[in-house]
N, C-alpha and C positions, 0 to 999 in steps of 0.2 A: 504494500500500500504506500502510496507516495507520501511524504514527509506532511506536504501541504493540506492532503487531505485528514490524515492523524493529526495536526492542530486543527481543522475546525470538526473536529468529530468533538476532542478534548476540550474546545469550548463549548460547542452546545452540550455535552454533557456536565460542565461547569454551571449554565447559563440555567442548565434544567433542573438544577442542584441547588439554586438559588433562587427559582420560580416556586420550589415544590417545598422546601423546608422551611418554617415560622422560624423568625431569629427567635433566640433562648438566651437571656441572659441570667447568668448564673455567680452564686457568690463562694468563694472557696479560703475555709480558715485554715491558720499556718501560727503555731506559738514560734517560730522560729524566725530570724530574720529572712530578708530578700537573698544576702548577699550569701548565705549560708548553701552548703552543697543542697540540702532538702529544698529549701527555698528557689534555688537556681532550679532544683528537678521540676517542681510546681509550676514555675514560670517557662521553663522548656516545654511542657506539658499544654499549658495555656496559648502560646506561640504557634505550637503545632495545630492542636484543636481549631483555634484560627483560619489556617492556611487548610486544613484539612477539611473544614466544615463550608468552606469558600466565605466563610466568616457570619455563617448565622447562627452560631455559638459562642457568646462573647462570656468569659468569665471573669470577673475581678478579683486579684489575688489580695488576702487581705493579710499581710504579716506580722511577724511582733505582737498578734495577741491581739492584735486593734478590734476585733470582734467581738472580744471579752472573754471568749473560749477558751481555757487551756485544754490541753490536750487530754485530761481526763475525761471533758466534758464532752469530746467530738462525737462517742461513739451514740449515746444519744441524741445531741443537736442535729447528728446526720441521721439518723435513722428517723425521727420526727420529724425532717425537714425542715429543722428549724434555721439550719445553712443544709443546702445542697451538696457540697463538696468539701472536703477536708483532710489536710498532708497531715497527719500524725504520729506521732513516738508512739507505740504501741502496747509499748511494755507497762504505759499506765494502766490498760486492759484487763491486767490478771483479775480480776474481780468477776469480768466478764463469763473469761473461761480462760483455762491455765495453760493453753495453747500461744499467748500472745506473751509469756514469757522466757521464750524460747530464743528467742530471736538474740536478748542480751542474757543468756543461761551465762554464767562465769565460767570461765579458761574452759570452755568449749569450741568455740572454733573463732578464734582472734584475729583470722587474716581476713581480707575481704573475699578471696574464694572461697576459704571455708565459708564464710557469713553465707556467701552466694548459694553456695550446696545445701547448706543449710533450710534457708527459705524456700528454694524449688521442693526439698523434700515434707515442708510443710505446706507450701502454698496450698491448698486441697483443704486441711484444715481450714486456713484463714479464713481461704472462700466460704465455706461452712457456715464460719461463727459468722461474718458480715452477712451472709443471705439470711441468716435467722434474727439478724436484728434492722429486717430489713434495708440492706446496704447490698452495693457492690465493690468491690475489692479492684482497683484499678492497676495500681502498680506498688512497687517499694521501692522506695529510695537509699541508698545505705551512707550513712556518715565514715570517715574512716575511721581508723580504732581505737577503741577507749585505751586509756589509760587514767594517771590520777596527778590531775596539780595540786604539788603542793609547797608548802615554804621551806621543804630541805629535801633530799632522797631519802626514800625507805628502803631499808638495804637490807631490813630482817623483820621478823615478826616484832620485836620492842618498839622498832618505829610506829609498829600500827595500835602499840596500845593508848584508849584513851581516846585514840583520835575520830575528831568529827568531822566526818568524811560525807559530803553529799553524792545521796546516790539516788538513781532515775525511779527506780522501780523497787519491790517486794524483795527478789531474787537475790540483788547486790545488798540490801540490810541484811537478808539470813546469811550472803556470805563472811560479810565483813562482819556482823559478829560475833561470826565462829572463832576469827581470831582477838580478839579483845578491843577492835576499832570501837566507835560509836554512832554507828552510819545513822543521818538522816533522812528520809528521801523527801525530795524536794524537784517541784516543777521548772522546768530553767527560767522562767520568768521571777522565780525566788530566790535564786540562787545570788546573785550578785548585790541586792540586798542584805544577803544573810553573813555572805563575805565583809561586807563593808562593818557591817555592828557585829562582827567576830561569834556569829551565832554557827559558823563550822571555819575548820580550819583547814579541807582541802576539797577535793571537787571531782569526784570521777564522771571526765566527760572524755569525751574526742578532742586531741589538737587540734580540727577544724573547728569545732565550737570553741573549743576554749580562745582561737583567733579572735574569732567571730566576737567574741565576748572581752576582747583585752583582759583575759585574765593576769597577764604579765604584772597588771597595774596593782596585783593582791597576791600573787605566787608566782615563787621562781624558779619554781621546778617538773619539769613534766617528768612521772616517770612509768616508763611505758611497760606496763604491766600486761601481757598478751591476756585481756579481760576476754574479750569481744566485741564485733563490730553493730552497734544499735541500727533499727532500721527504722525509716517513718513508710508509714503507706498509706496512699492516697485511695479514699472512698468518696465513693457516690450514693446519693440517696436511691434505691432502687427504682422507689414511682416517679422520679424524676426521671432517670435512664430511660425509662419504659414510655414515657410521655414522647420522647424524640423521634423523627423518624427513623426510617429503617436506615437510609445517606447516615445520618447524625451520629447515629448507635455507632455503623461503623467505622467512621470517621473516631472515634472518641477511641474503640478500640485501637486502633492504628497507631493513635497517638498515646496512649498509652503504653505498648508495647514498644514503642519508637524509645519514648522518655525512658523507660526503664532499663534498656541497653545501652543509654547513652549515660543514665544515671551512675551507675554500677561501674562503666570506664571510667567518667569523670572523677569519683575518688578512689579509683584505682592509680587514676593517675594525681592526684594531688596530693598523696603519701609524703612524694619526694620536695615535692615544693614547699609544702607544712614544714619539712623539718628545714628550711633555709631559713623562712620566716621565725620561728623561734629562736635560731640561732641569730637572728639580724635584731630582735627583740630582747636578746639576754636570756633567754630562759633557758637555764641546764635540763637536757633531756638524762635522763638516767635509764640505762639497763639494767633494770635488780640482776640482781646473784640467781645461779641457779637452785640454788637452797632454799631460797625464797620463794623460787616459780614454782617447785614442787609440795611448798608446805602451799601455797594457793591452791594451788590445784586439785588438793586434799579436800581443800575446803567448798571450791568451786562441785567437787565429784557429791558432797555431800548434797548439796543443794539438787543436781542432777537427781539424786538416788528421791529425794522427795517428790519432786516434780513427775518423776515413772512412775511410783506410786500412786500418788494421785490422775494421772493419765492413762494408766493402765497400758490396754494391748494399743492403745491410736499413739500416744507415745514412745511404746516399745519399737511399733514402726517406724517411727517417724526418725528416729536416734538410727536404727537400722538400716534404714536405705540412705540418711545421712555418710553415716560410718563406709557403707561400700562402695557411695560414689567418691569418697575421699582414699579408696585403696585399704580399707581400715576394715577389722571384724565386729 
């Protein structure tokens, strides 16, 4: 087929795309900033949708919380409708179901492939728990890897007594403490708050967030603890999805599955760049000892062993085709 006739097949197919679909505008909350990896997925996400919907899907990204939503709140403000759409840390979810803590399980899989293997061998669950509370499950975003700021290295279990250590979710207080920390968990919209009136005295997050957040301005120390990599995932309200046309639905797909592979490189590859920026910032990164990484990991495995329990045989899977796509028994 000649070139010239494939453009105007591709615009009227445009043009028909745009006669036949009602614009939808839609509002989508974000506790994270713009400038942040989740934030950038969100906005790549809305970009795409854009261009893919020939733009009668307009979404306004609403970041930093400006909504009033933290990310505890998303799974029912999305599910009621009360926002349409929403990038969330998920791990506030355990409450929901004990699947959405999986994601940041301790010294289980810390790199961002594992993180990656990880999620594809839950993804099935996620869907699950979002279609039962009326949602859809769009993509995941993943930050790079936690670790823990704080005002010196931890170089042994002594360092971790006492300390108040902010942590995301349920998972990291039961691990931290196991070894004699004092973990708080706290939403990142409270966190740098809590730093400034000495209410903790370190911060398990990601060096991209912890950028994100000039932590440098309250601790000098990253130290990179192979925790695991936190994931946000973006939902849609189900009767929203369903209201659009069949164009829109898969337009939304597309760009969904576009963001998510594009998500997943972009902090694969800003690993290397985070650690320049710290270093041009002053902040000492620290490799604990490996004495250290197996007394965690102890303690990370207990956490593990509750979470099977409570999960039963959908967890026993889940850890299992985990385990074998990583080479692992």
């Amino acid at each position: 087929m000649k070139p010239m006739l494939l453009a105007a097949l591709g615009l009227a197919q445009a043009l028909a795309f745009s006669a036949q679909a009602e614009e939808v505008h839609l509002d989508l909350a974000n506790e994270y900033s713009a400038g942040s990896l989740v934030g950038l997925a969100d906005q790549d996400f809305i970009d795409r949708i854009a261009a893919l919907s020939d733009g009668s899907i307009v979404i306004t990204p609403h970041f930093g919380g400006a909504l009033g939503f933290k990310s505890k709140d998303h799974f029912d403000a999305v599910g009621d409708g009360a926002v349409p759409l929403a990038g969330t840390y998920t791990g506030v979810f355990t409450g929901i179901d004990a699947v959405f803590a999986l994601s940041s399980m301790p010294f289980q899989a810390p790199t961002i492939a594992d993180a990656y293997a990880l999620y594809q061998a839950a993804r099935p669950a996620y869907e699950e728990v979002f279609a039962s509370g009326n949602q859809k499950l769009l993509y995941a975003a993943p930050y790079t890897p936690t670790g823990i700021w704080a005002g010196k290295a931890l170089a042994d279990l002594a360092a971790f007594e006492g300390l108040k250590i902010r942590t995301y979710d349920a998972a990291g207080v039961e691990a931290f403490s196991q070894i004699g920390a004092a973990p708080i968990q706290l939403s990142w919209a409270d966190t740098i708050p809590q730093l400034s009136t000495g209410g903790i005295d370190a911060v398990l997050t990601s060096d991209e967030t912890g950028i994100a957040g000039s932590l440098w301005d309250h601790l000098s120390h990253f130290n990179g603890v192979p925790y695991s990599v936190a994931i946000n995932m973006t939902h849609m309200n189900r009767d929203t999805f369903e209201a659009l046309s069949a164009e829109q639905k898969q337009a939304v797909l597309q760009a969904a599955a576009a963001t998510e592979a594009a998500a997943w490189q972009r902090a694969a590859d800003r690993v290397a760049s985070n650690a320049e920026v710290l270093a041009e910032k002053g902040v000492v990164r620290v490799s604990p000892p490996p004495a250290l990484i197996a007394q965690l990991q102890e303690a990370g495995d207990a956490v593990l062993a509750s979470w099977l329990a409570e999960t039963g045989a959908q967890g026993q899977t889940i850890m299992e085709s985990y385990r074998q796509s990583r080479g692992g028994s």
